[in-house]
C-alpha positions in Angstrom: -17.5 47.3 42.4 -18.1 43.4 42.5 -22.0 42.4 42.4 -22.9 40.8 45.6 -26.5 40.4 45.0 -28.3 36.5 46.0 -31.2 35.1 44.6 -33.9 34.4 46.4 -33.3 30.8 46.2 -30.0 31.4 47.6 -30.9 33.4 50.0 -33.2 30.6 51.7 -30.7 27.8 51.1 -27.8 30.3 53.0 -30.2 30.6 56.1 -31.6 27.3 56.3 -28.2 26.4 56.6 -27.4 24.9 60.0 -24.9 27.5 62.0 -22.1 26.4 64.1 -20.4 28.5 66.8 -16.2 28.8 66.6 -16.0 30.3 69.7 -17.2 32.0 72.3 -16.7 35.6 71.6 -19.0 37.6 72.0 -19.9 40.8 69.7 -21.6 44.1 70.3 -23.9 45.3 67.2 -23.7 48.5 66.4 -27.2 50.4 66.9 -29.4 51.3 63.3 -27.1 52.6 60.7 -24.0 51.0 61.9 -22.2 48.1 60.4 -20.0 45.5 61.7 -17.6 42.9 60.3 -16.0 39.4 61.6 -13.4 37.7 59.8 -12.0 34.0 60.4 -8.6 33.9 59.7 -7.3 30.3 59.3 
């Protein structure tokens, strides 16, 4: 299994990122437990 793990460091450069929309669909999140997935083919 590949390790996926961030540092913290990373962590708070990937959030402060600014986030852009692609388009307008819309997802529903699964309740506690659950786990969903979006991928951007190009």
């Amino acid at each position: 299994m590949t390790d996926l793990s961030l540092t913290k460091a990373d962590a708070d450069a990937l959030l402060a990122m600014e986030k852009h929309r692609v388009d307008d669909t819309q997802y529903e999140y699964p309740s506690l437990g659950g786990g969903l997935r979006m991928f951007r083919v190009a």
